[in-house]
DOBA-406191 format. One line per field, with one value per residue (C-alpha): x, y, z; residue number from 0. Coordinates in Angstrom, 3 decimals. Example, Ala and Ser with C-alpha at 12.3 -4.5 7.8 and 13.67 -1.06 7.14 Angstrom:
<tordrens>
px <- (12.300, 13.670)
py <- (-4.500, -1.060)
pz <- (7.800, 7.140)
nr <- (0, 1)
</tordrens>
This chain:
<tordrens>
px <- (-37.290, -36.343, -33.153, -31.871, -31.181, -27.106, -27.119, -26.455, -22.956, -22.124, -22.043, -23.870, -21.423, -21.281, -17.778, -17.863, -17.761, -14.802, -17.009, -19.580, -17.305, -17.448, -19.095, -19.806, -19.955, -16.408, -14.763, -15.585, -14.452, -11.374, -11.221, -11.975, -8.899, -6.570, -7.820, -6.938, -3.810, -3.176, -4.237, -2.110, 1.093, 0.165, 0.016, 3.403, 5.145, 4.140, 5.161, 8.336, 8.284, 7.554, 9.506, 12.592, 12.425, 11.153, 14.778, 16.595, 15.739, 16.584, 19.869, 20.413, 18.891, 21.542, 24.362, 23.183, 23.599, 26.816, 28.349, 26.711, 28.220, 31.719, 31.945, 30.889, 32.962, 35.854, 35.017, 35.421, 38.950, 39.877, 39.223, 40.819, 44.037, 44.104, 44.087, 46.855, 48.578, 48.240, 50.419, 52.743, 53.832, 56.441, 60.172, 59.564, 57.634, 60.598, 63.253, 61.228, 60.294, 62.606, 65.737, 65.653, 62.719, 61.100, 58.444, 56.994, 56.589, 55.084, 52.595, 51.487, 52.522, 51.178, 48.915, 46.894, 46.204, 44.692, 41.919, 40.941, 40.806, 39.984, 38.063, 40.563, 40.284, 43.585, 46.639, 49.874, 54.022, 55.336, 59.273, 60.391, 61.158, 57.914, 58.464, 55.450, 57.248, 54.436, 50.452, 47.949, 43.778, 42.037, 44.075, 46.412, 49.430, 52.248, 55.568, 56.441, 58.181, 57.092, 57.868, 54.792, 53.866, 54.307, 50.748, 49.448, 46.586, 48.983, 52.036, 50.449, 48.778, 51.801, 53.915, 50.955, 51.726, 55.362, 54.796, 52.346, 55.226, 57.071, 54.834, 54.354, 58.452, 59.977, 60.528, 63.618, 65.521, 66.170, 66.884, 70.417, 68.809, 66.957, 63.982, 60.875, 58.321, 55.049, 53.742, 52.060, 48.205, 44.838, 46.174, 48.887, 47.112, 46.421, 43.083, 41.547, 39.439, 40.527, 40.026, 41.457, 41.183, 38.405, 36.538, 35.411, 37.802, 38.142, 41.891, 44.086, 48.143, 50.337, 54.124, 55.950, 57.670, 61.140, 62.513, 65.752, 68.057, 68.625, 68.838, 65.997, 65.203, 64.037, 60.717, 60.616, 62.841, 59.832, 58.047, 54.104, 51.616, 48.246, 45.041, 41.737, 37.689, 36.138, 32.786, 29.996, 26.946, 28.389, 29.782, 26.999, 24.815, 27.602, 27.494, 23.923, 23.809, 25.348, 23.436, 19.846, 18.746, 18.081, 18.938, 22.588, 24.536, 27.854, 28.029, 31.551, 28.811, 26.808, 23.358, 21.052, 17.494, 15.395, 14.745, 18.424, 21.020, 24.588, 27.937, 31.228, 34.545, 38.210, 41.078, 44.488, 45.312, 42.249, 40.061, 36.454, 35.914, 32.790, 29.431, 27.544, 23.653, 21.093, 17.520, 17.988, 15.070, 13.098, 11.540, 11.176, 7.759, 6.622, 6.937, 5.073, 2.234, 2.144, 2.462, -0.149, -3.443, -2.027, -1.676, -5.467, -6.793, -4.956, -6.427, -10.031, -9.372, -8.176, -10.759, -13.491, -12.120, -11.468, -15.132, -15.942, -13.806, -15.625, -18.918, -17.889, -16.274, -19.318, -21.126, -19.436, -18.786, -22.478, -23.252, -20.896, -22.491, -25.904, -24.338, -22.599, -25.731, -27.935, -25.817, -25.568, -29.115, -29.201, -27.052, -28.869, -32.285, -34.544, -35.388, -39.029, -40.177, -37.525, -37.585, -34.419, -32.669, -31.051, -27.535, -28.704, -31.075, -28.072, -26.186, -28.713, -29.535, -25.758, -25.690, -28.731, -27.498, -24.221, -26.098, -29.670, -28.411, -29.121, -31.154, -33.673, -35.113, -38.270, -37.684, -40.996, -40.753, -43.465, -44.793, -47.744, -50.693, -52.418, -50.042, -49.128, -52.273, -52.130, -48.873, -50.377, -53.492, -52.536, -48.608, -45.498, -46.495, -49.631, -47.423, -44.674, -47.908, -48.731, -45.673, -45.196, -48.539, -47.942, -44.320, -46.029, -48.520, -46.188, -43.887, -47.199, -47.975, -45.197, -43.728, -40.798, -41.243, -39.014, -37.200, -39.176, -37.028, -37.400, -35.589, -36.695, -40.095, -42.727, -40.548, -40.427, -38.966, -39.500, -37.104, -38.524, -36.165, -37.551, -37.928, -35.154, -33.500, -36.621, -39.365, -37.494, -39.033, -42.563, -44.240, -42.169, -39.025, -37.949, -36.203, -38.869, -41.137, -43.497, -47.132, -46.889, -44.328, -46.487, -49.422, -47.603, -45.656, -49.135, -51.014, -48.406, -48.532, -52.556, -52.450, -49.693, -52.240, -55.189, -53.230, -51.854, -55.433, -57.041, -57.646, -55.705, -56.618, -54.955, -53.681, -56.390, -59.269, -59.715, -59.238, -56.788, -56.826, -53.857, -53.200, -49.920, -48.396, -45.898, -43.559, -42.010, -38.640, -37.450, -33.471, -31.912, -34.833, -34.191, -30.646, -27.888, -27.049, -28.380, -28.923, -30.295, -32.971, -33.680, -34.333, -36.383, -38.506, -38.528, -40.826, -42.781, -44.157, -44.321, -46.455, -48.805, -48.777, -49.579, -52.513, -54.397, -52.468, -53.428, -51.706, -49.361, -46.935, -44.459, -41.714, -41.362, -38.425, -40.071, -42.058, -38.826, -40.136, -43.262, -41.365, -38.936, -42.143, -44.044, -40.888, -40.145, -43.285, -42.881, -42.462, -39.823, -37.677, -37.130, -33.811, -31.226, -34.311, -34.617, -37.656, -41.784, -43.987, -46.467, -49.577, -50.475, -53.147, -55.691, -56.038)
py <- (-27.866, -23.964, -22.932, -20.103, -16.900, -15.951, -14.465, -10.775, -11.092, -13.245, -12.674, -14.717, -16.824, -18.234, -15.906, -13.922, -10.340, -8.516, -6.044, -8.924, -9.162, -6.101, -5.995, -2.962, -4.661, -6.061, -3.085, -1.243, -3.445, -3.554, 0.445, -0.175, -2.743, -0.572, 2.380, 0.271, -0.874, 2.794, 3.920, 1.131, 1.707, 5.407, 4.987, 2.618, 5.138, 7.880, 5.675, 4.328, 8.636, 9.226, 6.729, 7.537, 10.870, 10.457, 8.053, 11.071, 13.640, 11.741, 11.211, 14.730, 15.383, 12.868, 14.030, 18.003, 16.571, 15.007, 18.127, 20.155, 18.255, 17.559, 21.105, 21.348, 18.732, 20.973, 24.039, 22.363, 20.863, 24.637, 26.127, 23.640, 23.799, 27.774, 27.852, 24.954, 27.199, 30.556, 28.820, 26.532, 29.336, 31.311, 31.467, 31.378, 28.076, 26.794, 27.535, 25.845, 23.106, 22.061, 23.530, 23.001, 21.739, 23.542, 21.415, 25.187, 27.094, 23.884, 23.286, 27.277, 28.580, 25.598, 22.757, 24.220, 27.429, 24.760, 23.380, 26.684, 28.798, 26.200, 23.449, 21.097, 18.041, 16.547, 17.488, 15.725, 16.713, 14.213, 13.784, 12.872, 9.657, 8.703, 9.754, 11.500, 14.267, 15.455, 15.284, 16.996, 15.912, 19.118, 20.934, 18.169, 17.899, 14.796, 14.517, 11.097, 10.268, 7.012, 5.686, 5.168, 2.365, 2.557, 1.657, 4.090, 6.628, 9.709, 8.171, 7.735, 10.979, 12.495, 10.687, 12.166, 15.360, 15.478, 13.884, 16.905, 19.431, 17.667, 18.103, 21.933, 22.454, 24.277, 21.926, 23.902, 23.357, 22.122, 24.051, 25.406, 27.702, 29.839, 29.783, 27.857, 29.797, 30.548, 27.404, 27.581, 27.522, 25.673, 24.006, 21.895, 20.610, 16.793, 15.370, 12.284, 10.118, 7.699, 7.126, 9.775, 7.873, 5.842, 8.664, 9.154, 12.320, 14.602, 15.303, 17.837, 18.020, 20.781, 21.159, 23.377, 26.236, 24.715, 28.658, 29.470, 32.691, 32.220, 28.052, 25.812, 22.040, 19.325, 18.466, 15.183, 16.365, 18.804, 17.989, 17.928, 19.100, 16.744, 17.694, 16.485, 17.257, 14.714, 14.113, 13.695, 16.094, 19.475, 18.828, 17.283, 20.115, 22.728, 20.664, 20.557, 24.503, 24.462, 22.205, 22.281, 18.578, 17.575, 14.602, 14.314, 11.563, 9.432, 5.900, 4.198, 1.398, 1.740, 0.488, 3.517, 3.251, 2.839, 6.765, 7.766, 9.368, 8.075, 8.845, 6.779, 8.588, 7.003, 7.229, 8.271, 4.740, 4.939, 2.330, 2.628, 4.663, 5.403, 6.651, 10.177, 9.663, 12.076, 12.460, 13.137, 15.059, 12.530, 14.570, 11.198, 10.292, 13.967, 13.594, 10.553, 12.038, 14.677, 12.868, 9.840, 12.181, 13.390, 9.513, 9.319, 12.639, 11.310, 8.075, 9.227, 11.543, 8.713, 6.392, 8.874, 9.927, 5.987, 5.949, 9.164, 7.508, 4.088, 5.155, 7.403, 4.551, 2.541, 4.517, 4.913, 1.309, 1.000, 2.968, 1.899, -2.210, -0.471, 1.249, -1.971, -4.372, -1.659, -2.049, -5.165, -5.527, -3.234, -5.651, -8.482, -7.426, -5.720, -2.147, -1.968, -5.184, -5.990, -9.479, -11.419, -9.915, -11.308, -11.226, -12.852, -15.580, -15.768, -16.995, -19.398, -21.362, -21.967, -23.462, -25.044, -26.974, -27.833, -30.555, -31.120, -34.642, -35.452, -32.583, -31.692, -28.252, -26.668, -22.934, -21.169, -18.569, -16.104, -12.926, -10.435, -10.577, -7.180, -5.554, -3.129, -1.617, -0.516, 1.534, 2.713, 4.170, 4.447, 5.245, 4.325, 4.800, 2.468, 0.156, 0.050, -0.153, -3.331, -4.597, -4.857, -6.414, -9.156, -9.342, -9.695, -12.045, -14.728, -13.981, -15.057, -17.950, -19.319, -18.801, -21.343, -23.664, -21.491, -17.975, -16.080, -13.304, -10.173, -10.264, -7.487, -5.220, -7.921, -10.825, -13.361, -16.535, -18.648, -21.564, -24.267, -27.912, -30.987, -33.523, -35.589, -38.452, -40.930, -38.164, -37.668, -41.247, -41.421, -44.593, -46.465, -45.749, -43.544, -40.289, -37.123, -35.896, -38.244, -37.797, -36.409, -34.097, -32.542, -32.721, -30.134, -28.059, -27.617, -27.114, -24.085, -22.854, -22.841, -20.915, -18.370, -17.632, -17.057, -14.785, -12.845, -12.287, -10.598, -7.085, -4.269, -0.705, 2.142, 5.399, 6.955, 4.657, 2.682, -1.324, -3.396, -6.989, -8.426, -11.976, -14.549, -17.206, -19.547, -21.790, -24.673, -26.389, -29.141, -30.166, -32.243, -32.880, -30.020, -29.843, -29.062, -25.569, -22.286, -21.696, -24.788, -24.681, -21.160, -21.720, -24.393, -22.625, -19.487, -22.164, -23.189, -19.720, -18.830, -22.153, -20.665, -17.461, -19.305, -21.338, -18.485, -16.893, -17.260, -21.025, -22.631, -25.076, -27.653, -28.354, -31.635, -32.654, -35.508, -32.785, -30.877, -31.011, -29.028, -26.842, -25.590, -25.256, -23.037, -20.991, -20.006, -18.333, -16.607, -12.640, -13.020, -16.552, -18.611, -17.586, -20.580, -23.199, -25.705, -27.600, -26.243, -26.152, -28.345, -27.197, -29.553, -26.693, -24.508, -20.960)
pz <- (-25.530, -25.955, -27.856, -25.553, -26.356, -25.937, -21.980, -21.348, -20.642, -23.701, -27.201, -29.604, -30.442, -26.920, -26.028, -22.381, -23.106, -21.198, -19.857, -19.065, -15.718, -14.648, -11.440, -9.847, -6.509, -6.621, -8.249, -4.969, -3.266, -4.712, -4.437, -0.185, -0.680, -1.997, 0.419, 3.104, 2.092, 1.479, 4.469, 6.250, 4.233, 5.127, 8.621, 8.667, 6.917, 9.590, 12.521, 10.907, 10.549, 14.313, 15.774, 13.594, 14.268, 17.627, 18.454, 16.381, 18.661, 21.599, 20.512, 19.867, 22.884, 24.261, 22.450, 23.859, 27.314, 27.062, 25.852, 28.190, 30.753, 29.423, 29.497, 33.049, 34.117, 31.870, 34.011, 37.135, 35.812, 34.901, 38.455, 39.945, 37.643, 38.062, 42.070, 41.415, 39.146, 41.312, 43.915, 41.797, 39.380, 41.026, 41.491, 45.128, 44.299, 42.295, 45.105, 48.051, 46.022, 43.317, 44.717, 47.974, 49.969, 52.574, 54.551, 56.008, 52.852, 51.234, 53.945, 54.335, 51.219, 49.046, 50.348, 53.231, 50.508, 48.333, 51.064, 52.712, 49.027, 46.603, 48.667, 47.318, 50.285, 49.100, 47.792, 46.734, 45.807, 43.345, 42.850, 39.750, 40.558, 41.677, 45.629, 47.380, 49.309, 50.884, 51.168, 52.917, 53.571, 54.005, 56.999, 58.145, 55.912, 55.852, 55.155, 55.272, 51.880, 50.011, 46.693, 44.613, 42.521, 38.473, 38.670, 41.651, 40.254, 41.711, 39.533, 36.473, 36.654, 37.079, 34.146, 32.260, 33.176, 32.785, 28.892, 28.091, 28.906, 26.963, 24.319, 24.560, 24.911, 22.387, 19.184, 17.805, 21.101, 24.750, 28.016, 26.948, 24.625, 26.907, 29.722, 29.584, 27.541, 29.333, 28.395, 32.149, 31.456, 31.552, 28.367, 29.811, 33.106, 33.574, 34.646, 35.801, 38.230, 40.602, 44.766, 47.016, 50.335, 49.991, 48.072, 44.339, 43.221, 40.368, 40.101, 38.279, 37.843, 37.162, 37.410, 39.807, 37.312, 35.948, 35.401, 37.511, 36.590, 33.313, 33.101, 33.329, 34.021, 31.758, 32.207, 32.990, 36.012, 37.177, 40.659, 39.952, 42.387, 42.287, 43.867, 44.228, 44.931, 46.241, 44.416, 47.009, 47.562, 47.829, 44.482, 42.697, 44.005, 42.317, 39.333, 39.222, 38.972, 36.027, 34.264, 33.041, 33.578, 36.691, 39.486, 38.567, 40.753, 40.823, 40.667, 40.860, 39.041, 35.844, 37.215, 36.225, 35.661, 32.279, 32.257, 33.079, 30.847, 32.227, 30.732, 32.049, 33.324, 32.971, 35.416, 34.217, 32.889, 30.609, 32.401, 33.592, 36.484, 36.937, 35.811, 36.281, 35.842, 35.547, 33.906, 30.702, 28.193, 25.977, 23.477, 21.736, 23.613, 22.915, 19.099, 18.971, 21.273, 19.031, 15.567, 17.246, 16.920, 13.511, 12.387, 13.187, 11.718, 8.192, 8.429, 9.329, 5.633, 3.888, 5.181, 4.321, 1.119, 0.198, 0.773, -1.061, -4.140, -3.722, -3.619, -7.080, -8.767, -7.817, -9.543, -12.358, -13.019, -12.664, -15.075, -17.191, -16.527, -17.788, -20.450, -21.504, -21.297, -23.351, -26.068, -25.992, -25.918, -28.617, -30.538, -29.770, -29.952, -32.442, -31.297, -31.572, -30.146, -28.003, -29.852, -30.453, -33.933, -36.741, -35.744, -32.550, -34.384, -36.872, -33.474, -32.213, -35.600, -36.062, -32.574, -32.713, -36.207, -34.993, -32.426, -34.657, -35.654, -32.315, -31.177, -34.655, -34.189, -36.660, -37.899, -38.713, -41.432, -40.647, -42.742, -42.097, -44.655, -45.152, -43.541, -46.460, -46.340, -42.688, -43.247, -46.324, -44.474, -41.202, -41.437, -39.992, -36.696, -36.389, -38.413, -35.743, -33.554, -35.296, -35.400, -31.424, -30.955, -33.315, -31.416, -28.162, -28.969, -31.062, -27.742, -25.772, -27.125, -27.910, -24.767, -23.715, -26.926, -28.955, -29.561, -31.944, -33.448, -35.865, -39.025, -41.484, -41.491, -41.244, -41.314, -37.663, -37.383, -34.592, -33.844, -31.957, -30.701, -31.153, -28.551, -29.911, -32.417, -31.010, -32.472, -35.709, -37.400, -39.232, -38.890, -41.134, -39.256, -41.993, -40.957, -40.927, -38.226, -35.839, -36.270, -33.085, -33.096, -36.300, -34.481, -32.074, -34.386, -36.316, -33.307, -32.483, -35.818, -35.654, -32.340, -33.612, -36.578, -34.191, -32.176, -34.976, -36.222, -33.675, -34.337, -33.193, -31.458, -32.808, -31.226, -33.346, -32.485, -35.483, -35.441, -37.908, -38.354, -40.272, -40.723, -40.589, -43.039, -41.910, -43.423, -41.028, -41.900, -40.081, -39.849, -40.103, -42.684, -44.598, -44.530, -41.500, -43.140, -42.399, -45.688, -46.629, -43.671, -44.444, -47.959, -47.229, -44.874, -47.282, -49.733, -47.497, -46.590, -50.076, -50.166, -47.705, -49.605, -52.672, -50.920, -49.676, -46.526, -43.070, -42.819, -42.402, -44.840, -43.746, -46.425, -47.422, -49.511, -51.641, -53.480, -54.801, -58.808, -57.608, -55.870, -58.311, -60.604, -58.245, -57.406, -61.136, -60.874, -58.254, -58.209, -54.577, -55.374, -52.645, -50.994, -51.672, -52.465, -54.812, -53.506, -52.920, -50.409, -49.548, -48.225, -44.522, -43.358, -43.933, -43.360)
nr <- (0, 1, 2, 3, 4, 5, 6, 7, 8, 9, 10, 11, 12, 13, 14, 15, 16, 17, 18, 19, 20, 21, 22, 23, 24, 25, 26, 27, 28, 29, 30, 31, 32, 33, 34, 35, 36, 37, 38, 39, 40, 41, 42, 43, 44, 45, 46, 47, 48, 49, 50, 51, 52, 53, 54, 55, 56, 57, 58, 59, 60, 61, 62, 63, 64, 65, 66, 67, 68, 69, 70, 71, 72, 73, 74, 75, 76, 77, 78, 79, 80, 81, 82, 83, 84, 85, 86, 87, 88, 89, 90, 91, 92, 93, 94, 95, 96, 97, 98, 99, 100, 101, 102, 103, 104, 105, 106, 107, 108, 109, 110, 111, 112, 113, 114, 115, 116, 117, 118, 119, 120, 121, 122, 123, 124, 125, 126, 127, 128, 129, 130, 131, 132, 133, 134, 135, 136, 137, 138, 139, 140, 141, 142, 143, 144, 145, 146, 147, 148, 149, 150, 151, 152, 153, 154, 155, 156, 157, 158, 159, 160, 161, 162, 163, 164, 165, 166, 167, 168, 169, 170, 171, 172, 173, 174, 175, 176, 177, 178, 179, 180, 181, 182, 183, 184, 185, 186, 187, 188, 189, 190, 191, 192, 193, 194, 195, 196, 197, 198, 199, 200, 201, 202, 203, 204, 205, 206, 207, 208, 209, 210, 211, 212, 213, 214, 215, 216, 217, 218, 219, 220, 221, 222, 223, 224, 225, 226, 227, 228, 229, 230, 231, 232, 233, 234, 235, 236, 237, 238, 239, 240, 241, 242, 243, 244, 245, 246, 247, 248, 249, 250, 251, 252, 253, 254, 255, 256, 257, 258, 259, 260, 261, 262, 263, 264, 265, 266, 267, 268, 269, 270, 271, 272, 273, 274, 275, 276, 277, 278, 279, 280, 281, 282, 283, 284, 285, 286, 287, 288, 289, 290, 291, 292, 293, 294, 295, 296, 297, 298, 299, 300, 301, 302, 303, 304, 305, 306, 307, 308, 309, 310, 311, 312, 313, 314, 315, 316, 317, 318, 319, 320, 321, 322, 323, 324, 325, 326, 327, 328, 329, 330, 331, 332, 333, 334, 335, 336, 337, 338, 339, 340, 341, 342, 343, 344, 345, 346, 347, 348, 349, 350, 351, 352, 353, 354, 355, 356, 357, 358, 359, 360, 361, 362, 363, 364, 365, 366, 367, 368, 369, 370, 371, 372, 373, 374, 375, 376, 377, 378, 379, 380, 381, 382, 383, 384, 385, 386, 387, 388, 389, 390, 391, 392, 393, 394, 395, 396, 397, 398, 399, 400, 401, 402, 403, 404, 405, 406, 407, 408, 409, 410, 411, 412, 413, 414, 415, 416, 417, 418, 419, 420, 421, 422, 423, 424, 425, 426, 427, 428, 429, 430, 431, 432, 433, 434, 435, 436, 437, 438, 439, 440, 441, 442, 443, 444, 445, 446, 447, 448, 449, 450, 451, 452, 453, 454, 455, 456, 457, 458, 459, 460, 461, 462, 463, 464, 465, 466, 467, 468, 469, 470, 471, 472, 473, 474, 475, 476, 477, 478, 479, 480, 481, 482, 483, 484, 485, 486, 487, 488, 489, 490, 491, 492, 493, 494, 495, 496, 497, 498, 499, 500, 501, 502, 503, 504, 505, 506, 507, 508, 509, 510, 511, 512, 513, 514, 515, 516, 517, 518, 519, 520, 521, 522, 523, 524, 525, 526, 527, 528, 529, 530, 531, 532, 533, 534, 535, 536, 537, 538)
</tordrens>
């Protein structure tokens, strides 16, 4: 059974090396992750862009609209208040009105004027108490006095009226200190929505002029003239020419469609009137159209560069996995031969001891004979030549019985497992090896020797022979300590040394008093042994 060599991404002691986990595979992976998630929080963040700024400019665009018209609607409301104004700001106004009423100047001086100047359909003379005094619909205009209702659109317009001259009077004093100032303007006219007969109308009030001689009236006791345009085609069509979005139209309903802008108009009392629609700009849509293709181009360069940066980091990490696996080779292996090296056979034979009570393993101690002489003669280089064909060959033949490793210049040790606790028994039952497990260690040892002594060619031509003494060890036999089994095997090589090279020499513990005898002669002493080898072949 082989005692396996520690793996390429563990260290000899049996520990995962960090960088044993590296794989270059998943590290791109994990780059084309991230890129992705990059790209996608990339991509959200542009359309969270787009779409916010895509609702922004609508609303602007909105908000640009609405003023737009407002104003409009503001201009009408002025032109309508200064034709009022042109005919209810006068003295002569005042005297046929306020002080006494005269039915002919107020229907040809003052409500037909109104229709055939100003367009104004309708046209009303509020007392103040709330009587119409007179009316008029385009041409036609009525006298027939009525009170009004708190609640009619004409009487609340004009209490609205009346309270915004009383606003712009004079705040140091009344009427008794002198004449109305020329309050009379654009300013101080009333405006609102409501039905003129049936009809959607845009109204405006203004108060006849209070002034008389020197004196002048209250104005809550001021008559207010109220007129209106109605707001059907010819109106929308003059609004429309002011403004620069198109399809404007009048609903006293707010049912526009999905693409229309609509904005809501109040009566006098402040309640929903109606609704103006018209189709509004949606830059909106643009913008994302625009920032869409954009969105794309970005995440076509980060997709390519994610790939660009993959591809690199790939690389990288691969060479960094090579890197990292030949140094560790170079840690655990010997240079020259490639063979397993001491730190890494250090490893293995602590492993392979902690479990030989159940699991008994053989180290061979091997050294070259004659090798001297070939460096001598040859050099360093034919040595080193040497040395990796006696590497390959006890490699060869030794194959998956053991790990054969280098340990100095001409120093291998092979470490071969036993079959198990049933082969560890002589014939007596006594612990020690079976006659058949020493059959098979010798028969390896025999074939190691064989190999090791063929000759070998030289860059130079010439042929070498050198030869190969073992020493075998067995543990638990020999002890269940490194250096105890080393020691042991250490003897039993020098036994072989001592009994002519070219063999090999088991160790065998009952001959310890010949051992320490044959040791204290010897020029090298065993390392950390106390017994001698015995000789069990022949070389």
């Amino acid at each position: 059974m082989t005692v396996p060599a520690p793996t390429a991404a563990s260290s000899p002691n049996g520990s995962t090396s960090p960088l044993g986990a590296l794989n270059p595979v998943s590290v791109t992976r994990w780059v084309y992750l991230m890129a992705g998630g990059l790209i996608a929080m990339a991509a959200a963040c542009m359309i969270f862009i787009g779409v916010t700024a895509s609702a922004e400019a609508d609303r602007h665009a909105l908000s640009g609209e609405k003023q737009l018209f407002a104003e409009a609607i503001q201009r009408n409301h002025i032109r309508m208040s200064r034709a009022q104004l042109a005919r209810a700001h006068s003295s002569e106004a005042v005297a046929q009105v306020e002080d006494r009423f005269d039915p002919a100047f107020v229907r040809d001086r003052l409500l037909r004027p109104l229709w055939r100047e100003a367009e104004l359909e309708s046209s009303f003379l509020i007392a103040p108490d709330g009587t119409l005094l007179a009316s008029s619909e385009r041409n036609e205009v009525h006298f027939e006095r009525r009170r009004l209702t708190a609640n009619d659109p004409l009487s609340v317009l004009a209490a609205q009226q009346r309270r915004a001259l009383v606003r712009a009077w004079p705040k140091s004093g009344g009427p008794e200190e002198g004449p109305l100032p020329q309050i009379w303007s654009d300013d101080t006219a009333s405006y609102s929505f409501a039905l003129v007969n049936g009809a959607p109308s845009l109204l405006s009030a203004v108060a006849i002029e209070t002034v008389t001689g020197g004196s002048a009236r209250s104005p809550e006791r001021t008559t207010v003239l109220i007129s209106a345009r109605v707001i059907d085609a010819s109106f929308l069509d003059a609004l429309q020419g002011e403004l620069p979005f198109p399809d404007v139209s009048f609903r006293l309903t707010d049912t526009p469609s999905s693409h229309q802008t609509h904005v809501q108009v109040q009566d006098a009392s402040g309640v929903a009137f109606g609704y103006f629609h018209w189709n509004g700009a949606k830059p909106g849509p643009k913008i994302l159209r625009m920032i869409g293709p954009l969105i794309v181009v970005m995440g076509l360069a980060l997709a390519v560069s994610s790939v660009l940066v993959a591809r690199r980091i790939g690389r990288l990490s691969r060479a960094l996995e090579e890197s990292e696996a030949a140094n560790r080779r170079l840690a655990l292996h010997d240079p020259l031969t490639g063979l397993a090296n001491r730190f890494q056979f250090t490893a293995l034979l602590d492993e392979a001891l902690s479990d030989c009570a159940s699991r008994p393993i053989a180290l061979f101690g091997c050294d070259l004979d004659r090798f001297k002489a070939v460096n001598d003669r040859f050099g360093h280089a034919a040595g080193d030549l040497v040395i990796q064909s006696v590497a390959e060959r006890l490699a060869a033949v030794t194959a998956d019985q053991g790990t054969v490793a280098r340990i100095g210049g001409d120093e291998f040790v092979i470490l071969v497992a036993l079959g198990g606790t049933a082969s560890y028994r002589q014939a007596d039952g006594s612990p020690g090896l079976s006659k058949a497990e020493r059959t098979h260690l010798q028969d390896l040892a025999d074939r190691l020797i064989a190999a090791v002594d063929q000759p070998v060619m030289l860059a130079c031509g010439d042929r070498v022979s050198v030869g190969l003494s073992i020493g075998i060890a067995v543990a638990p036999l020999c002890g269940m300590r490194d250096t105890d089994l080393i020691a042991a095997a250490d003897a039993a090589l020098y036994g072989a040394k001592d009994s002519g090279r070219g063999c090999a020499v088991f160790f065998d513990d009952r001959s310890a008093q010949r051992a320490e005898a044959s040791t204290a002669t010897h020029a090298s002493p065993p390392r950390g042994s106390d017994s001698t080898p015995r000789r069990t072949g022949t070389g």
